[in-house]
ROTILO-883345 format. One line per 4 residues: their letters; for each residue z, x, y of N, C-alpha, C, CB. Coordinates in steps of 0.1 Angstrom, whole numbers, always signed. Glycine has a CB too. Layout:
# ROTILO-883345
A	Z X Y Z X Y Z X Y Z X Y | ...
//
This chain:
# ROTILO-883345
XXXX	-54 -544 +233 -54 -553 +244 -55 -568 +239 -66 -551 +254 | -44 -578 +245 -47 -592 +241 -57 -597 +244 -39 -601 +243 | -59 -611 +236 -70 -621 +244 -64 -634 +244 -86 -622 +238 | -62 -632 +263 -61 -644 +270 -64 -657 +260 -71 -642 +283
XXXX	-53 -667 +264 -58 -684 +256 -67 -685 +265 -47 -700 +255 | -75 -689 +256 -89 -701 +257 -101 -688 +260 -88 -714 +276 | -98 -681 +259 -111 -670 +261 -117 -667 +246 -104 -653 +268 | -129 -662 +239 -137 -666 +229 -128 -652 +219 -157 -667 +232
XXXX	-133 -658 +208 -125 -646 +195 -137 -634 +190 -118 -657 +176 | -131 -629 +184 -151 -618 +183 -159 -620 +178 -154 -605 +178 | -163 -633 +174 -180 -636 +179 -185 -637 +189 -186 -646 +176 | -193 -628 +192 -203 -629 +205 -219 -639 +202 -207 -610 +210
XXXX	-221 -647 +212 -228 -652 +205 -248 -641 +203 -226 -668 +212 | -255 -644 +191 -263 -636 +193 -275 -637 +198 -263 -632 +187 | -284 -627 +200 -298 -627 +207 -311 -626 +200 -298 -617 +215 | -322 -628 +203 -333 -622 +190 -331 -610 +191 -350 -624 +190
XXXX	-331 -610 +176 -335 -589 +177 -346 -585 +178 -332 -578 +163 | -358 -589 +183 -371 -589 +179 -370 -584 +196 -380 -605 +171 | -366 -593 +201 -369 -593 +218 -368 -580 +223 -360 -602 +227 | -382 -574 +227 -380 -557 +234 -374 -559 +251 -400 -546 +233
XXXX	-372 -548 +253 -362 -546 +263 -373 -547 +278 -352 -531 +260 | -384 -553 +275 -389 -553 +289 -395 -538 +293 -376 -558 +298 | -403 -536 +304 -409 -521 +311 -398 -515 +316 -420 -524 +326 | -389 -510 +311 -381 -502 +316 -382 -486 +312 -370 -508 +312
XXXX	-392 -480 +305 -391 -467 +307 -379 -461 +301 -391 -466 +320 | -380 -447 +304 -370 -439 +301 -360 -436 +312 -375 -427 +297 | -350 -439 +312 -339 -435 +323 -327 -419 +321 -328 -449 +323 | -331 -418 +309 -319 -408 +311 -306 -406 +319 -324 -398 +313
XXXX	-297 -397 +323 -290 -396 +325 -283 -401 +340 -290 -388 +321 | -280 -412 +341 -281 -419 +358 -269 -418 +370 -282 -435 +357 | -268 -414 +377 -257 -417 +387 -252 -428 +394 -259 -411 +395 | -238 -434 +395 -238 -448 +408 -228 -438 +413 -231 -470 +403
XXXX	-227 -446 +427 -227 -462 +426 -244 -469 +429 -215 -469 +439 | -243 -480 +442 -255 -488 +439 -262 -484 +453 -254 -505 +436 | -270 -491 +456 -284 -491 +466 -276 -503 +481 -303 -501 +453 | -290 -496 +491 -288 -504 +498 -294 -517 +496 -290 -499 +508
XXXX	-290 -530 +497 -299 -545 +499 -310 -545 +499 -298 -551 +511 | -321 -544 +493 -334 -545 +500 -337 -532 +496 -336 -548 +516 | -331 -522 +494 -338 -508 +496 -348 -507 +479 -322 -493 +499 | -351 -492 +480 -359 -484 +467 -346 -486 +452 -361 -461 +474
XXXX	-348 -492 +446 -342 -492 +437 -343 -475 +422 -347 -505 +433 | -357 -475 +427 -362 -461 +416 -371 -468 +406 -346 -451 +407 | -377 -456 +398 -382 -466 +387 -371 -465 +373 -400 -462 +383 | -372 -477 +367 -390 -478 +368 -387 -496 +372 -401 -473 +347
XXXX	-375 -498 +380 -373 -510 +383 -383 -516 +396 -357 -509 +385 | -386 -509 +401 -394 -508 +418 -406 -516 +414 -399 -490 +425 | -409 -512 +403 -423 -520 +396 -426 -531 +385 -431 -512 +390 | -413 -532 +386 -408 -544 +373 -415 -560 +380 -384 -546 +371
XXXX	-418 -564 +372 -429 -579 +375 -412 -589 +367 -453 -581 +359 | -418 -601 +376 -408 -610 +373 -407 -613 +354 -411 -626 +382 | -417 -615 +348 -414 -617 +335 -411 -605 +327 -423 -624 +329 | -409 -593 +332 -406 -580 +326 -388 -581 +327 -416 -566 +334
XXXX	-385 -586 +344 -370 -584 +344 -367 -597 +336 -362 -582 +360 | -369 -607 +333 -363 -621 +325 -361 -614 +311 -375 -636 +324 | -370 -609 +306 -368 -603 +289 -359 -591 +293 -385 -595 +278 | -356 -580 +301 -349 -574 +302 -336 -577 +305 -352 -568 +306
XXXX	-332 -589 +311 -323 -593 +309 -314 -597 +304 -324 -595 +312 | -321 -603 +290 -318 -611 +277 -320 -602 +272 -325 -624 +271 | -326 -585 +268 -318 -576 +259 -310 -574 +262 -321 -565 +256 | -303 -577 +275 -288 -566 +280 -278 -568 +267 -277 -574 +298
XXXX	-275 -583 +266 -267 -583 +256 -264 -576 +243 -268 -592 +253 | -274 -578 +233 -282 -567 +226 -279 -551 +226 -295 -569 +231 | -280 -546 +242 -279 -538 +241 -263 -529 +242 -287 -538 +247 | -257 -538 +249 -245 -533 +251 -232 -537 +238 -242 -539 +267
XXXX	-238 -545 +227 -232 -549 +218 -236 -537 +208 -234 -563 +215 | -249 -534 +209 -254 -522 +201 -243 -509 +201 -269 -517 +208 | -241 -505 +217 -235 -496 +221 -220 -496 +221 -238 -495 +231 | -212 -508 +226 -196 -507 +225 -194 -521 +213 -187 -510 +244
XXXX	-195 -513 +196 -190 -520 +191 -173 -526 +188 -196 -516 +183 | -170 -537 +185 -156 -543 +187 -150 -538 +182 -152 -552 +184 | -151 -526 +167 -144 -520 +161 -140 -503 +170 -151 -521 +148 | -147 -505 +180 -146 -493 +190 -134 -500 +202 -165 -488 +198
XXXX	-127 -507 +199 -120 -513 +216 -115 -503 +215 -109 -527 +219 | -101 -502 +209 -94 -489 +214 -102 -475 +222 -88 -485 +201 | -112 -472 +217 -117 -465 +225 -124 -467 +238 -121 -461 +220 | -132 -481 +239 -142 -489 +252 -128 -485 +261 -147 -512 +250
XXXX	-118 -488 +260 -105 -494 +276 -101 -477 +277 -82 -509 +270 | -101 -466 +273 -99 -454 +274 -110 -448 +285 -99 -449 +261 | -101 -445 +301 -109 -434 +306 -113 -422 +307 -108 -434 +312 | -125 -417 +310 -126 -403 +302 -114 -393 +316 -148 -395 +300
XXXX	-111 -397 +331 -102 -391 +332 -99 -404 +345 -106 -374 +334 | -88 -398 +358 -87 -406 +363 -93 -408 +374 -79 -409 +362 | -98 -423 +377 -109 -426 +386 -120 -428 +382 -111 -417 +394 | -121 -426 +368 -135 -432 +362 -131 -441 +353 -145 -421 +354
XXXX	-145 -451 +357 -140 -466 +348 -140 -459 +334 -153 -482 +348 | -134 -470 +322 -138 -468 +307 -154 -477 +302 -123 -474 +297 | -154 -470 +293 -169 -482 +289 -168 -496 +288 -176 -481 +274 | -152 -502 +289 -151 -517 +289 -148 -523 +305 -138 -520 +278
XXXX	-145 -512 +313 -146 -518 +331 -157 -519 +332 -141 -510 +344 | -169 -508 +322 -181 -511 +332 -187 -522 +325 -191 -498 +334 | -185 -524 +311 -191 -541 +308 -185 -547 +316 -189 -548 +294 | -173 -548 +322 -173 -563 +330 -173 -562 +336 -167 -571 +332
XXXX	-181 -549 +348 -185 -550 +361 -197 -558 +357 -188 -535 +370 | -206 -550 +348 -218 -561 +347 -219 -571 +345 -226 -560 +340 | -208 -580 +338 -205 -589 +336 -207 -598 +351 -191 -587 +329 | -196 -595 +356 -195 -599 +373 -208 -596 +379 -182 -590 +383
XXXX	-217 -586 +380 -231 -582 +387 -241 -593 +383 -237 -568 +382 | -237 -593 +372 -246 -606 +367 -245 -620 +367 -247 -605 +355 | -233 -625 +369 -228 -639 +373 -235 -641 +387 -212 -640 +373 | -227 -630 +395 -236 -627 +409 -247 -634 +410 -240 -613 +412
XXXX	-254 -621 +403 -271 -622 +403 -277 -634 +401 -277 -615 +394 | -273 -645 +394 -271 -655 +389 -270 -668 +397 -262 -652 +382 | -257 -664 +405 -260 -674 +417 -269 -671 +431 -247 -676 +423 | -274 -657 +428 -281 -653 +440 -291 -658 +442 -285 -642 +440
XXXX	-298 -658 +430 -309 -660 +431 -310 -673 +431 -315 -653 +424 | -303 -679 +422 -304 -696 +427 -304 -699 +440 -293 -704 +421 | -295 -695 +446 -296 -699 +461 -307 -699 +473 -287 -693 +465 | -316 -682 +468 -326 -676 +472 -338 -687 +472 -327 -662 +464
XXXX	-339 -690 +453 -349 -699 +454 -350 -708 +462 -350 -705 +445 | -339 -714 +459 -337 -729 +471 -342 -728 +482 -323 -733 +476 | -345 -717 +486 -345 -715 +500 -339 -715 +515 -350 -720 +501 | -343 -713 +526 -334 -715 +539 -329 -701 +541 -322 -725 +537
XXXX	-332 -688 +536 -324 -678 +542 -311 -679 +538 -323 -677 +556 | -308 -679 +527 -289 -681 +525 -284 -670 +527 -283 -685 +510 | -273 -667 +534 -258 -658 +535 -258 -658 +523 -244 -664 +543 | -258 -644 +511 -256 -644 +496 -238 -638 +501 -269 -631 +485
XXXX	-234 -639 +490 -222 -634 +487 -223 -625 +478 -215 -642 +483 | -218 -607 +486 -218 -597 +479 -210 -590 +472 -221 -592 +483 | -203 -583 +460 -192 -577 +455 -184 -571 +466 -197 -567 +446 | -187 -570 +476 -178 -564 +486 -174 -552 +489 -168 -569 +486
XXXX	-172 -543 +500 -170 -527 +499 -162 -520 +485 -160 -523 +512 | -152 -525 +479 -145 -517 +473 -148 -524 +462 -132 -515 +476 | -157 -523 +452 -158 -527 +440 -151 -525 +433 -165 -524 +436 | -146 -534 +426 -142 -533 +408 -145 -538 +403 -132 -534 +402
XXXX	-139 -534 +387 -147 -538 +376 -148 -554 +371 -141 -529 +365 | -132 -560 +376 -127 -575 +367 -133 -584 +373 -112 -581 +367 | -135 -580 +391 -142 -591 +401 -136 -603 +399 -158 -594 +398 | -120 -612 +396 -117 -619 +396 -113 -623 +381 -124 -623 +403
XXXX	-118 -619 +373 -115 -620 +355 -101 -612 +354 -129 -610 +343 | -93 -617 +342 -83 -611 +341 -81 -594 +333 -75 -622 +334 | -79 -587 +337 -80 -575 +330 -73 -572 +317 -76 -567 +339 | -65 -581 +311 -63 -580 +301 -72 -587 +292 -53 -583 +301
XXXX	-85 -591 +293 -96 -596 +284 -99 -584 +279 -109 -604 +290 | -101 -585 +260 -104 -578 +251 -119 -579 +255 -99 -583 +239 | -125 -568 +244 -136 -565 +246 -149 -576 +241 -137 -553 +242 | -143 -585 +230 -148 -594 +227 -151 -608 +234 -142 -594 +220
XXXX	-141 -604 +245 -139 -617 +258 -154 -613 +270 -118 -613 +269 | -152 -603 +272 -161 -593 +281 -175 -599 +275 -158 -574 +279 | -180 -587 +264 -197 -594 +258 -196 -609 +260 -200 -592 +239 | -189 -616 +256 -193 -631 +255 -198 -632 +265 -185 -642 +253
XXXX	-185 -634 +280 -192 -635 +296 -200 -627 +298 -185 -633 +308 | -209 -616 +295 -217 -611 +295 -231 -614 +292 -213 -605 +292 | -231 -619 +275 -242 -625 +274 -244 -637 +282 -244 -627 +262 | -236 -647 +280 -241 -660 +290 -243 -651 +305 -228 -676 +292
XXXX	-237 -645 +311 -242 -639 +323 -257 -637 +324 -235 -627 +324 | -261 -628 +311 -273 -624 +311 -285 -633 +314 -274 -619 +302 | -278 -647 +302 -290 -656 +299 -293 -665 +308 -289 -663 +287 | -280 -666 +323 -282 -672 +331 -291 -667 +342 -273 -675 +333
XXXX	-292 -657 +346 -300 -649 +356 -311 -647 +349 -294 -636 +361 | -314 -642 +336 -325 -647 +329 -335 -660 +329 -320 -647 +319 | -327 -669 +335 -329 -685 +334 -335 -688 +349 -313 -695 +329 | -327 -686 +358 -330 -680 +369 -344 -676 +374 -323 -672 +370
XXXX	-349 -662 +368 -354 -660 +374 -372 -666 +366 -348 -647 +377 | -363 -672 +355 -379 -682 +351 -382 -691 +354 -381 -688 +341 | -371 -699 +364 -373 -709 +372 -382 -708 +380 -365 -711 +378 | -379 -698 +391 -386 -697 +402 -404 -697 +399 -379 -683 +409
XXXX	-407 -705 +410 -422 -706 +408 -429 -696 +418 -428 -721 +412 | -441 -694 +415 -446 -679 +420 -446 -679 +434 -460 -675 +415 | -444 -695 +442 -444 -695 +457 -433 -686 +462 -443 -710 +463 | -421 -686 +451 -409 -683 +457 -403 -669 +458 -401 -689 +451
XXXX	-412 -661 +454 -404 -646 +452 -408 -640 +465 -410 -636 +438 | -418 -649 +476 -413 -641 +487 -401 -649 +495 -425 -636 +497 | -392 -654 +490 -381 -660 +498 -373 -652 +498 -374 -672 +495 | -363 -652 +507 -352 -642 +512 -340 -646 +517 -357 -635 +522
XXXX	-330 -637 +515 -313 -643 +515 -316 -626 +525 -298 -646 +493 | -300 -632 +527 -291 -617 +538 -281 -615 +529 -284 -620 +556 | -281 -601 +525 -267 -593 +517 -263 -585 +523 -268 -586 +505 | -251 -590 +524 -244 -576 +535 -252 -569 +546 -239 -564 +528
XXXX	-256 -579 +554 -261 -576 +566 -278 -570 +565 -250 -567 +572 | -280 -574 +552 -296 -564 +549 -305 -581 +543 -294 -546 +529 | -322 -581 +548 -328 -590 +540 -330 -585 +527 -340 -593 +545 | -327 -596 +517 -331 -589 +500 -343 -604 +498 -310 -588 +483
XXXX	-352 -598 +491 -359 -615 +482 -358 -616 +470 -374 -618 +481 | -363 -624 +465 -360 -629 +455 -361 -615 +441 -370 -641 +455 | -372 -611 +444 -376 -601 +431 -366 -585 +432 -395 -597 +431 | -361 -586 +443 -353 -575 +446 -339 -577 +441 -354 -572 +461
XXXX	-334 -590 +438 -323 -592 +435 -327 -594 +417 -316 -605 +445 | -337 -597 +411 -342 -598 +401 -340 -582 +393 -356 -604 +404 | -348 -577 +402 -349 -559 +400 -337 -551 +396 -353 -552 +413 | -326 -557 +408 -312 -549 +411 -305 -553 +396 -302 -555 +427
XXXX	-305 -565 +394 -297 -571 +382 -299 -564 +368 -302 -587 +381 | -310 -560 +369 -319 -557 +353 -311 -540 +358 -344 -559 +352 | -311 -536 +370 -308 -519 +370 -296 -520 +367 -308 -510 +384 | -283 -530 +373 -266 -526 +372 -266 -532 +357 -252 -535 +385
XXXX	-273 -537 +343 -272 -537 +334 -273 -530 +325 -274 -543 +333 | -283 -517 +333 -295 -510 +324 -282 -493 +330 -320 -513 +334 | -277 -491 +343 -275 -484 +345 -260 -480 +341 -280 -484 +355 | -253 -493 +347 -237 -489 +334 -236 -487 +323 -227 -497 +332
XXXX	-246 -494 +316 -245 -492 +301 -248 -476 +297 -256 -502 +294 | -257 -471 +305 -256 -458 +308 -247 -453 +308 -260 -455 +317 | -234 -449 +318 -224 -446 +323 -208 -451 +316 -226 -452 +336 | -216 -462 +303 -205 -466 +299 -201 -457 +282 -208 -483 +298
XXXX	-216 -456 +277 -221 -450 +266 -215 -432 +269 -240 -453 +265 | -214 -428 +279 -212 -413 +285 -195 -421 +285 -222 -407 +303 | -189 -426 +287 -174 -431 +286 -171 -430 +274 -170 -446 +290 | -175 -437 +263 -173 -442 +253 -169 -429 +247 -184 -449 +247
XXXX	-186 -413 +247 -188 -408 +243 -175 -399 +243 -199 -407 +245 | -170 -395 +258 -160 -387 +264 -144 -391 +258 -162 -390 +281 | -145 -402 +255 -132 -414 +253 -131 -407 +238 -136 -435 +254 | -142 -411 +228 -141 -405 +216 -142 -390 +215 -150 -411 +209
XXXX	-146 -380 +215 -142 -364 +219 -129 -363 +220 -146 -359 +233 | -125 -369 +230 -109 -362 +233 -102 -367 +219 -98 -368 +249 | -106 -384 +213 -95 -383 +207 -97 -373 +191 -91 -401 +206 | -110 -370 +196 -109 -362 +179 -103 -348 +184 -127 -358 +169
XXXX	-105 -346 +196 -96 -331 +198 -83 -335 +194 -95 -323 +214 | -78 -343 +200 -64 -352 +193 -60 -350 +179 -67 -369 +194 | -65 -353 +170 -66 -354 +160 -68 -341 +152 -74 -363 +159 | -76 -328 +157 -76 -316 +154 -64 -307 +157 -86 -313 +160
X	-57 -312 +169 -48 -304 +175 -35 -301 +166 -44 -310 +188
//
């Protein structure tokens, strides 16, 4: 896959490695799609404190660079069949989840009840990015994605996490949109790692045949 002019080359930029991934627990093997607005997220996100989702946010990067290395593209853009993203749609869903999240919550802080703007019924992965971005293009918007909603949600002062926006017709507050952000980074990477895994299999049956 090319990369688009003006989009970054494969340095992503990097994170501490020191930094642990925040109270997240063990998730094992996870299902999407996502939740309602406001609703039960599960754990071990339901109990996540605001400075647990800010560090978990800032591993995402970290983590998903851990998982879909650059020397793996050819395999990241490969779906394991059809109708399922590959491990590189689902980085740049998160990518987009997290830009989101990002303005969400900024707005939330601000205050006033804001109308948020949601991914909308039929999700996909590019959300407006061009689909021919390499995988190297993807992590980059990703990490700044991360470190922005990260930034976000350090802002907010403790008056503010009971303020509240409307998402698609549901109240969400502040720490719920905090919560959700840390899950669609924590939960595709999941879903992407099971891509990757499926993507590489076939091609070694490939290669056996």
């Amino acid at each position: 896959m090319g990369r688009p002019i003006g989009t970054p080359d494969k340095t992503v930029p990097a994170d501490d490695p020191d930094t642990s991934d925040g109270d997240l627990g063990s998730l094992g093997h996870v299902t999407l799609p996502g939740r309602t607005p406001g609703g039960e997220l599960g754990a071990p996100y339901d109990t996540m404190q605001p400075p647990d989702a800010a560090v978990a946010l800032r591993s995402l990067p970290r983590r998903w660079r851990t998982a879909l290395r650059l020397d793996d593209e050819d395999l990241a853009t490969r779906q394991p069949d059809a109708g399922t993203w590959s491990a590189l749609e689902h980085a740049a869903h998160v990518r987009g989840a997290l830009e989101r999240a990002a303005r969400q919550l900024r707005s939330v802080r601000g205050g006033g009840q804001p109308e948020l703007m949601g991914a909308g019924r039929a999700e996909e992965p590019w959300q407006g990015h061009d689909p021919a971005e390499g995988l190297a293009a993807v992590l980059y918007g990703l990490t700044a994605a991360a470190e922005a909603a990260a930034a976000e949600v350090e802002a907010a002062p403790g008056s503010a996490w009971v303020r509240t926006g409307t998402l698609d017709g549901h109240t969400v507050d502040l720490l719920w949109l905090a919560r959700h952000a840390v899950s669609e980074g924590v939960e595709h990477l999941t879903a992407a790692e099971s891509a990757l895994a499926a993507a590489r299999a076939a091609a070694n049956r490939s290669r056996g045949a």
